[in-house]
C-alpha positions as CSV (number, residue, x, y, z in Angstrom):
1,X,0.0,0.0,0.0
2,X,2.7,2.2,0.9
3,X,4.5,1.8,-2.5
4,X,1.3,2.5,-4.2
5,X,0.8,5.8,-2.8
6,X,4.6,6.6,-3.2
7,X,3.7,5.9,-6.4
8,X,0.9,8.3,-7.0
9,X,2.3,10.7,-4.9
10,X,5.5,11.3,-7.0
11,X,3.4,10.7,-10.6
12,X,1.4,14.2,-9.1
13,X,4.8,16.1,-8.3
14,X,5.6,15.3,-11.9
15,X,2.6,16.6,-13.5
16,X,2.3,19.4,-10.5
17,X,6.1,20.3,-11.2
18,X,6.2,20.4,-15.0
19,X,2.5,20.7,-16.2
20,X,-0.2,22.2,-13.3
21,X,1.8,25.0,-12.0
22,X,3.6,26.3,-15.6
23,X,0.5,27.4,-17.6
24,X,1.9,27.6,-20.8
25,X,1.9,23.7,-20.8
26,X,-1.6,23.4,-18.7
27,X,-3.0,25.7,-21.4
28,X,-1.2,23.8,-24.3
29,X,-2.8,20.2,-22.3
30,X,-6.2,21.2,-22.2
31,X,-5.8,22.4,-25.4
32,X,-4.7,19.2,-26.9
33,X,-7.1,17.4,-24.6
34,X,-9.9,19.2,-25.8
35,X,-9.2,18.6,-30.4
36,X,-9.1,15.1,-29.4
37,X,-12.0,14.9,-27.4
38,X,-13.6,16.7,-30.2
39,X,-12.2,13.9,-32.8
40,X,-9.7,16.4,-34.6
41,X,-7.0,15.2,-36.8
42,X,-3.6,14.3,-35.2
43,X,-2.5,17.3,-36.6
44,X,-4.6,19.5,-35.7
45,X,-4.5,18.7,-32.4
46,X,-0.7,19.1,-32.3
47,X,-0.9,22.3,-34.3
48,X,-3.6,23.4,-31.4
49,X,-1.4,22.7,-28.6
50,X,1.8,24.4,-30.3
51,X,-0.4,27.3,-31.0
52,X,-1.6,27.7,-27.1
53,X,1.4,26.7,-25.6
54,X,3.1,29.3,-27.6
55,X,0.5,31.6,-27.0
56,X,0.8,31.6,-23.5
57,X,4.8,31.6,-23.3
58,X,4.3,34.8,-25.5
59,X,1.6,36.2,-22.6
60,X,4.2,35.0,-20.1
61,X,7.3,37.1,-21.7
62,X,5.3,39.6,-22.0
63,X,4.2,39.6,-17.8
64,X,7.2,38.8,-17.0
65,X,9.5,41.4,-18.6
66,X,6.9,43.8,-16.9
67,X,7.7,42.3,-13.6
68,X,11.6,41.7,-13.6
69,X,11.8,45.2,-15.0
70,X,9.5,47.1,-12.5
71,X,9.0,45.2,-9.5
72,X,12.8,46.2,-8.5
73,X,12.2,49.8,-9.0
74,X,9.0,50.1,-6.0
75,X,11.3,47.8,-4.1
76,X,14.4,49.3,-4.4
77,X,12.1,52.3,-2.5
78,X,12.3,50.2,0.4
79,X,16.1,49.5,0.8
80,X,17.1,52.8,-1.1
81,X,15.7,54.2,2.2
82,X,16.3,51.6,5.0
83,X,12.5,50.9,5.4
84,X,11.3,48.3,7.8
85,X,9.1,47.5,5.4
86,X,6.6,44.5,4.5
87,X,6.4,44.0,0.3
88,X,2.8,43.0,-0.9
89,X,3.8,40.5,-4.0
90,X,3.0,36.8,-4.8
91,X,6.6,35.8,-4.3
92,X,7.7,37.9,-1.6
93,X,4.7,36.5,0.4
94,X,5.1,32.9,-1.0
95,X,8.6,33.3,0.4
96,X,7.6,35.0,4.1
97,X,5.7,31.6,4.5
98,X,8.7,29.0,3.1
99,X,10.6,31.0,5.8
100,X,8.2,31.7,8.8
101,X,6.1,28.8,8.9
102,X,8.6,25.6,9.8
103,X,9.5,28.6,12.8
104,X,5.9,29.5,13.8
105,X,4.3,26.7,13.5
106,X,6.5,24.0,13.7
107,X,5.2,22.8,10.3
108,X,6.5,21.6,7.0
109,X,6.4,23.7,4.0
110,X,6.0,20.6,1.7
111,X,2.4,19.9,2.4
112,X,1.6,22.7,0.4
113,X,1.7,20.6,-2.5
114,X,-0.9,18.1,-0.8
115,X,-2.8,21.3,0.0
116,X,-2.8,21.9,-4.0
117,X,-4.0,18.8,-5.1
118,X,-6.9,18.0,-2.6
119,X,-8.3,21.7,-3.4
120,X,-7.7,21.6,-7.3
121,X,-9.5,17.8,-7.2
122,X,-12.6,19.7,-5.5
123,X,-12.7,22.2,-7.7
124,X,-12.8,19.6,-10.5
125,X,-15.6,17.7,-8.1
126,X,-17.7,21.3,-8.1
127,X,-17.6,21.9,-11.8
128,X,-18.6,18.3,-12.4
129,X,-22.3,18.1,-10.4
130,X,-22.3,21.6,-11.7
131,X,-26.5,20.9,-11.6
132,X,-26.2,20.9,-7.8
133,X,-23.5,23.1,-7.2
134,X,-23.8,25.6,-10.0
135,X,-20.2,26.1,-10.4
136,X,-18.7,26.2,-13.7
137,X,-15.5,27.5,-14.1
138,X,-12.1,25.1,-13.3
139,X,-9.1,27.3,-12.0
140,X,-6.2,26.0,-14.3
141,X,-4.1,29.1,-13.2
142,X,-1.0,27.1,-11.4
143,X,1.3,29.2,-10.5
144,X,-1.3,31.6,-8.7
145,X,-2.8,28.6,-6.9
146,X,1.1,27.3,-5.2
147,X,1.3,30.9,-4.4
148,X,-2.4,31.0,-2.9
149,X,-1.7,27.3,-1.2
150,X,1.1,28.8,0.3
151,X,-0.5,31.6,1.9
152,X,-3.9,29.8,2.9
153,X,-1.6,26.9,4.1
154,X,-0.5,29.6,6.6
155,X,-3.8,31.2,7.9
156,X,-5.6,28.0,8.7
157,X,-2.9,27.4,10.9
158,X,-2.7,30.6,12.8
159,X,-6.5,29.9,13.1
160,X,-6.1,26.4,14.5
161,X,-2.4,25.7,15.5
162,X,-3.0,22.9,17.6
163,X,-5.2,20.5,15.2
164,X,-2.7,18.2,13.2
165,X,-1.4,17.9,9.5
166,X,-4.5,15.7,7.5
167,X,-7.3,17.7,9.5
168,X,-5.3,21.2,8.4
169,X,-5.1,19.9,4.9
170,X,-8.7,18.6,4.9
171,X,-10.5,22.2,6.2
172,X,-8.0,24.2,3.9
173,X,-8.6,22.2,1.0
174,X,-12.1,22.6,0.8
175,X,-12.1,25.9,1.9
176,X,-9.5,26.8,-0.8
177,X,-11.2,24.3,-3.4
178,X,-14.2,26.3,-2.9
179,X,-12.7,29.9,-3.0
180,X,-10.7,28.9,-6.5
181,X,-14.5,27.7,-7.9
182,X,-17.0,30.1,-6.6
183,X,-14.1,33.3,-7.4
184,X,-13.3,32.0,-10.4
185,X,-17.0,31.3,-11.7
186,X,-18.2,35.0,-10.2
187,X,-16.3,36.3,-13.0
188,X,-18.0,34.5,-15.7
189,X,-20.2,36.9,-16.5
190,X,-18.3,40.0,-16.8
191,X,-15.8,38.0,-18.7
192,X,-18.3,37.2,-21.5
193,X,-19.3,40.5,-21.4
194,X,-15.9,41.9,-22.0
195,X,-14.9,39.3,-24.4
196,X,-18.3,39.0,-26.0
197,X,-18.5,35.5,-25.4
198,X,-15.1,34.7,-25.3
199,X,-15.6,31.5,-23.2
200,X,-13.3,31.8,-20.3
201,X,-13.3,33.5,-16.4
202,X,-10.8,35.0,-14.7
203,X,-8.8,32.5,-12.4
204,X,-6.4,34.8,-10.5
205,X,-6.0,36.7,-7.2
206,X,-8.6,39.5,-7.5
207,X,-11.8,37.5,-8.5
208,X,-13.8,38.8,-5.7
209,X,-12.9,42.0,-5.8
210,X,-12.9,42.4,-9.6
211,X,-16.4,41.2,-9.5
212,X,-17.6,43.5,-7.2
213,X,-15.8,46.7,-9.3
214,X,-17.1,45.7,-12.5
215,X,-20.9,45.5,-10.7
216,X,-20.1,48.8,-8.9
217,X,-18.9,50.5,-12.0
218,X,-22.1,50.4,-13.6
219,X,-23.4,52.9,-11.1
220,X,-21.6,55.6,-13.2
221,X,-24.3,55.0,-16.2
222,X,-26.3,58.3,-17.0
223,X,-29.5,58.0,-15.7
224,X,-30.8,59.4,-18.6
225,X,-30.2,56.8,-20.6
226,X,-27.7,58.0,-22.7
227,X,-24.7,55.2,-23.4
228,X,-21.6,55.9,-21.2
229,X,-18.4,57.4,-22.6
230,X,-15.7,55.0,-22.7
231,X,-11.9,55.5,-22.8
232,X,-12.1,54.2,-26.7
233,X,-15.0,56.8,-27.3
234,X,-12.7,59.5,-26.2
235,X,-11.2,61.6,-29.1
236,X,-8.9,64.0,-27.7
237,X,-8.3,67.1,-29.5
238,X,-5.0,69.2,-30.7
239,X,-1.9,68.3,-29.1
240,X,-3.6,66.0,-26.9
241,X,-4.7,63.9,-30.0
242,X,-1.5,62.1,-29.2
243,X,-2.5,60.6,-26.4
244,X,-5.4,59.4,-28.7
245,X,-2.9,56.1,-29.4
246,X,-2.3,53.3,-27.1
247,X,1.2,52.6,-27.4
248,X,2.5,56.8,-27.1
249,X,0.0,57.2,-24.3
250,X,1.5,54.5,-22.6
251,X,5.0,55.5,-23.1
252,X,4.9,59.2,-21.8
253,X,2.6,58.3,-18.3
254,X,5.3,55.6,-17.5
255,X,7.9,58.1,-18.1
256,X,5.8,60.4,-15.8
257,X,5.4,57.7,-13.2
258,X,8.4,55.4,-13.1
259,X,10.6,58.3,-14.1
260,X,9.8,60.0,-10.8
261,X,10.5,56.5,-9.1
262,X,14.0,55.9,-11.0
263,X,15.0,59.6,-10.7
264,X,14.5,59.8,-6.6
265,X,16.7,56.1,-6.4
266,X,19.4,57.9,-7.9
267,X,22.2,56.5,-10.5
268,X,24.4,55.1,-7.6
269,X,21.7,53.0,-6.5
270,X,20.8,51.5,-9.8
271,X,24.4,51.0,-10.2
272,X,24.9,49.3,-6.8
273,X,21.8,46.6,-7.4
274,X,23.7,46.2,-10.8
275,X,20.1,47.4,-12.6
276,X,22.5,50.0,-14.8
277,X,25.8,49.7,-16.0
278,X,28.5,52.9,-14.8
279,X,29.3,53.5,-18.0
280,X,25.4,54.0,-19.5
281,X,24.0,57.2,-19.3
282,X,20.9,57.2,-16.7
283,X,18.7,59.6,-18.9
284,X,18.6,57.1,-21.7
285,X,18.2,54.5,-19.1
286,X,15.0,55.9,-17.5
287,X,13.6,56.5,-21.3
288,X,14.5,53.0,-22.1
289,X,13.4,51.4,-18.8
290,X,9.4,52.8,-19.3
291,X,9.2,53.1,-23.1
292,X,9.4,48.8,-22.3
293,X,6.7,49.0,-20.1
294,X,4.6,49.9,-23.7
295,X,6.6,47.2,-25.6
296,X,5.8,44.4,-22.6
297,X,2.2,45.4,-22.5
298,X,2.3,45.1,-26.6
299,X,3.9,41.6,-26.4
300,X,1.3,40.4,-23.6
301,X,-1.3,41.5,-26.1
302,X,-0.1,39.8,-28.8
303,X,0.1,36.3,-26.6
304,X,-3.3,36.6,-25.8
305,X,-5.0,36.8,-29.1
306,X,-2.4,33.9,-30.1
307,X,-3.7,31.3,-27.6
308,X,-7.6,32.5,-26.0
309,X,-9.0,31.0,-29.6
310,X,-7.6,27.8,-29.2
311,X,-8.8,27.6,-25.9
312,X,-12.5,28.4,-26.0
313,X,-12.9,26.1,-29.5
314,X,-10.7,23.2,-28.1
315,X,-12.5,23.5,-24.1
316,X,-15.8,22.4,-25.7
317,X,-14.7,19.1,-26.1
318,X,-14.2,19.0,-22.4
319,X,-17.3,21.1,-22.0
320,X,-19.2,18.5,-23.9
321,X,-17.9,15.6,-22.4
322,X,-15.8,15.5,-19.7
323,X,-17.4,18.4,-17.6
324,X,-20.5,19.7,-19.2
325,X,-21.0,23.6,-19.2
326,X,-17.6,23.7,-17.6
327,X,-15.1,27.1,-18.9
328,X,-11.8,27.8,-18.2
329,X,-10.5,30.1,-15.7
330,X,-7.3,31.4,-16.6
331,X,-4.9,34.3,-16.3
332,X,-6.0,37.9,-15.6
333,X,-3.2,39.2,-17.8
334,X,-5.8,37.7,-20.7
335,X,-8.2,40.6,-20.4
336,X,-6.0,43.3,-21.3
337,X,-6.6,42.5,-25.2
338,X,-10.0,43.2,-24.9
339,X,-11.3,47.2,-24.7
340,X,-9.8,49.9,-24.7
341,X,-6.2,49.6,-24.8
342,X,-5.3,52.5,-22.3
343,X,-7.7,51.4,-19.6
344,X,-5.1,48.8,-18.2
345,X,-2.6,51.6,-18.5
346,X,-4.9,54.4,-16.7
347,X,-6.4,51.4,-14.1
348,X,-2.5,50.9,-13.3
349,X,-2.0,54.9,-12.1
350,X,-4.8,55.5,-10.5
351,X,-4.0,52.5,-8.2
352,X,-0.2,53.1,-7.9
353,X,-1.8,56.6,-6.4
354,X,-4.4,55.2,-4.0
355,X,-1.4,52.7,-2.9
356,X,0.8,55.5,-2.7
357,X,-1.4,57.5,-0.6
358,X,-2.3,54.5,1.4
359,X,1.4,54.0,2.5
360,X,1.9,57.5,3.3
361,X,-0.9,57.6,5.5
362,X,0.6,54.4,7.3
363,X,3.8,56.4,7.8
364,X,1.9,59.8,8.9
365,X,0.0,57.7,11.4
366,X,3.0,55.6,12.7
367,X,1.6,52.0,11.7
368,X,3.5,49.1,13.1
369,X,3.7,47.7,9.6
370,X,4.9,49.7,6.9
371,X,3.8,48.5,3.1
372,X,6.0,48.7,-0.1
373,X,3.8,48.2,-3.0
374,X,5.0,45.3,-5.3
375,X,4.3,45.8,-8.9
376,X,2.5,42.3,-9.8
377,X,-0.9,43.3,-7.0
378,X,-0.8,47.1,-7.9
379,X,-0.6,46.5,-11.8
380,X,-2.2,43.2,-12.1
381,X,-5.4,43.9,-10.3
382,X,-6.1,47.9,-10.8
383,X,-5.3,47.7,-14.7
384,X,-7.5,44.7,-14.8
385,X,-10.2,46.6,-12.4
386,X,-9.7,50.0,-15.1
387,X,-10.4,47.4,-18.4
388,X,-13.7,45.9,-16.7
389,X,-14.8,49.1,-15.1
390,X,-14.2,51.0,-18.3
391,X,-16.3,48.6,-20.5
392,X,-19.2,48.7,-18.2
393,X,-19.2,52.4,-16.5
394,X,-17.1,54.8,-18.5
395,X,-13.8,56.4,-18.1
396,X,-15.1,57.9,-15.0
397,X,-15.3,54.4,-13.2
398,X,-12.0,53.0,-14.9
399,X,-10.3,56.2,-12.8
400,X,-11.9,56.2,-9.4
401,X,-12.6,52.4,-9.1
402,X,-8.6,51.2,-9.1
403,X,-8.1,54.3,-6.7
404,X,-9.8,52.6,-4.1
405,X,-8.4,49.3,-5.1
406,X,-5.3,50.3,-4.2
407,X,-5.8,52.4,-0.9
408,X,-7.6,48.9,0.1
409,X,-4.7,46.3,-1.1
410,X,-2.1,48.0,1.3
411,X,-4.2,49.1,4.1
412,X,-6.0,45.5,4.1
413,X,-2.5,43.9,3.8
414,X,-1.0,45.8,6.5
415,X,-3.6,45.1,9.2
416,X,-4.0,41.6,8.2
417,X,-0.3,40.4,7.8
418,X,0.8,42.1,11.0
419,X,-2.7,40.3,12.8
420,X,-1.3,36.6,11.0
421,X,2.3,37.3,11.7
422,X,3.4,36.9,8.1
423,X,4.6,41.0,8.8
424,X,7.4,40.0,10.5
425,X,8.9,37.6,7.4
426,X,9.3,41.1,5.0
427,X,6.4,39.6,3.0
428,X,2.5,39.1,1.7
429,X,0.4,38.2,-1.0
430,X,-1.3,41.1,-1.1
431,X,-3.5,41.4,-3.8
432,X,-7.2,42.5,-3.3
433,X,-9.1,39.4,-2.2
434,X,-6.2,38.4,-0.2
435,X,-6.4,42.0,1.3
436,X,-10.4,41.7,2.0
437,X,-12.3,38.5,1.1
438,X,-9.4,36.2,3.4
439,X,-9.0,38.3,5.7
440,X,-13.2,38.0,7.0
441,X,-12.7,34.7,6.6
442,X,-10.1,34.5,8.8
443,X,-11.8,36.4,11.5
444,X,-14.9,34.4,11.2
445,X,-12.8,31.1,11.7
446,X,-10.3,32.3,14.2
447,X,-13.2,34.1,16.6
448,X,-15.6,31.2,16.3
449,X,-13.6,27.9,16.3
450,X,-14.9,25.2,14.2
451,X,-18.8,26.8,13.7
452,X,-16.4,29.6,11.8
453,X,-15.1,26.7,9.2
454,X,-19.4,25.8,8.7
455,X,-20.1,29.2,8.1
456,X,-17.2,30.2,5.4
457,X,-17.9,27.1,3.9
458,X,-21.8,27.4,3.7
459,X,-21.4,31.2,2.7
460,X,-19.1,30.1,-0.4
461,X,-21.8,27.3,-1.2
462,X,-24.2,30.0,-1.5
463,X,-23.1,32.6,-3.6
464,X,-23.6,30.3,-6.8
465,X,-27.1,29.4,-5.5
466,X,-27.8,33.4,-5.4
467,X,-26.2,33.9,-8.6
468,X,-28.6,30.9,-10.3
469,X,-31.4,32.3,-9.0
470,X,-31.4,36.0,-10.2
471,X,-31.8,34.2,-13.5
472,X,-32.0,30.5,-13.9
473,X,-33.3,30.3,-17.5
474,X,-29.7,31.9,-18.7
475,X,-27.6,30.8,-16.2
476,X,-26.1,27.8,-18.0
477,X,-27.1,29.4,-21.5
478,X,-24.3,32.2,-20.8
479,X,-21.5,29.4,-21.1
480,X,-23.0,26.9,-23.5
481,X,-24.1,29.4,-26.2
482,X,-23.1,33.0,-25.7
483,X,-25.4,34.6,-29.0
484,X,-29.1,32.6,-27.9
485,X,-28.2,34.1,-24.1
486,X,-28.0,37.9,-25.2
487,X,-31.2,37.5,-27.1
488,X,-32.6,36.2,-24.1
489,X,-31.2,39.2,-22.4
490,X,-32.3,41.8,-24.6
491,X,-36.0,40.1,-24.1
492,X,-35.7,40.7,-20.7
């Protein structure tokens, strides 16, 4: 028996390690799954994977020369001035926990990767009896769910230390199973709207909070009727007609913002981290540095429209078979192809300035945790929150909305991360549900032992239930055929 689980248990590291948490190939797999569920030809099944597979690894270089090229700039803030500070990013707070929670807890960091499986096989389970359950989106985003494994991994045991390692991994895994399902299926909706029917949610680290933005921004409709004025509506005159294009919009408000940044580190400092060479002039270093922020968002773009196609034509094999009325949830970096091109851009300032006004107020008012915003939550979820609230309230919402996104990531993060203890490991997730939705949870779970776990749980069941029954004739009709749905809508 032993061998046999030995067994299974290294054949899931495998396809955890080199499939589940590198998307590229999960997105490629499903891909290739779904053509041959669908009875493709050979080739067109291998042409479908090598077309999402390379999709995504363009999305990815495109994300990730945005985050190795900025994420040291806000940080250097922190060590360019000897702050004692905590850094809300994925890593940084995936790192706080491989350090803190052997120390803390007395635990091992390895079960993590139980923690993972158990709570991607229940959200499998949910979509499944999706009749029962309602649920019907399956999180396939892997490297956001290690990095949300290792953080939940962390709060359950600050809630119950003393319980021991299968009853942590049992409560967590349904708790997290649950939050990947219900989060990722909330944003179904919005997504289609976007996308017009594009066929796939959001499966990230902001599906709460994104949800609830894109509902608030339609507040800022007229209430006369008239249609809202988008970002893409927008025709500015004279000079300012410049601006009118994406890609020189972009270009001057980075070298606005991140010139600023780059200019108050100082050459010496860029020189010391090795960021810029001695010999390099640092003018043409800050114009190169944010005129790539324009060329990464470009490339991120472009990897998008290569791979999204594949996936919502090959995922109805799976749909149809495997998991009816089932999408994928996948990446938020995917939205940014859709509207208007400078609402990521303006979603991204406006919460860089609520963030930035957030920290200074923990300063002015002498918090025990200071914050350093990390680049991944303040980019990541405000542009997303500026593309959804443009499309559905206007420019006006795309502005305000991420503004209060931001002011909520670092002041959530700070009084949560000092409450847990992860403060004191330089670290925390610290993206928007992980700065709001968790942290209720937590307090519902830690201030009423064991009821709390009933009541999170029974709270996530529900929220699919309510979203069925405000309109249980289109529910399923929104995923299974997108056109028939908004004439259903417009009839209603």
């Amino acid at each position: 028996m032993d061998a046999f689980l030995n067994t299974l248990l290294s054949a899931w590291i495998f396809f955890a390690k080199n499939i589940l948490t590198q998307p590229a190939f999960m997105i490629g797999f499903i891909v290739l799954i779904g053509y041959i569920l669908l009875k493709k030809p050979w080739y067109s099944c291998l042409a479908g994977f090598l077309k999402a597979t390379c999709g995504y690894l363009i999305l990815a270089v495109g994300s990730g020369g945005l985050v190795k090229n900025f994420r040291p700039i806000l940080v250097g803030l922190k060590d360019r001035f000897n702050l004692g500070a905590m850094v809300i990013d994925p890593y940084f707070g995936q790192n706080a926990v491989t350090a803190g929670v052997e120390e803390t807890f007395g635990r091992a960091f390895g079960d993590v990767m139980l923690l993972l499986l158990c709570a991607f096989l229940i959200n499998i389970l949910l979509v499944r009896f999706n009749k029962i359950t309602k649920l019907r989106a399956i999180f396939t985003t892997g490297h956001v769910q290690v990095q949300q494994a290792s953080t939940a991994f962390w709060i359950i045991l600050f809630c119950y230390p003393f319980i021991g390692r299968w009853e942590v991994l049992a409560i967590m895994s349904v708790i997290l199973g649950l939050y990947w399902a219900v989060g990722s299926n909330l944003t179904i909706g919005i997504c289609q709207d976007l996308t017009d029917g594009g066929g796939f949610a959001v499966a990230h680290q902001q599906m709460f909070g994104l949800t609830f933005f894109a509902k608030l921004a339609e507040k800022f409709k007229a209430k006369d009727g008239k249609e809202v004025k988008r970002m893409e509506d927008m025709q500015l005159p004279g000079w300012l007609s410049i601006f009118n294009e994406n890609m020189v919009s972009t270009s001057i408000l980075m070298l606005l913002f991140f010139g600023i940044i780059l200019t108050v580190l100082g050459k010496d400092y860029l020189v010391s981290i090795k960021a810029l060479a001695p010999e390099k002039d640092f003018v043409f270093y800050i114009i190169e540095t944010c005129l790539n922020f324009a060329v990464y968002l470009a490339i991120l773009q472009l990897g998008v429209r290569t791979f999204v196609g594949e996936l919502t034509v090959s995922f109805q094999g799976i749909s149809n078979t495997i998991l009816p009325g089932a999408v994928p949830g996948i990446d938020i970096a995917a939205t940014f192809a859709f509207g208007s091109p400078n609402a990521s851009t303006i979603g991204f300032l406006s919460g860089a300035i609520g963030q930035f006004l957030a920290i200074a107020a923990l300063i002015l008012f002498k918090s025990p945790t200071i914050v350093i915003a990390g680049f991944i939550p303040v980019f990541f979820d405000n542009a997303a929150i500026g593309v959804f609230a443009n499309n559905r309230g206007g420019y006006k919402a795309a502005i305000i909305l991420p503004f209060i996104s931001g002011i909520l990531q670092v002041v959530g993060s700070a009084v949560f991360a000092s409450w847990i203890g992860l403060a004191q490991y330089g670290g925390y997730l610290g993206m928007l549900d992980w700065a709001t939705v968790w942290p209720f949870m937590a307090a519902v779970m830690k201030f009423i032992p064991f009821v709390g776990i009933g009541i999170v749980i029974v709270l996530l069941i529900a929220i699919p239930q309510l979203q069925y029954r405000r309109n249980p004739e289109g529910y399923f009709l929104e995923v299974e055929d997108y056109e028939k749905y908004k004439e259903l809508y417009k009839k209603a």
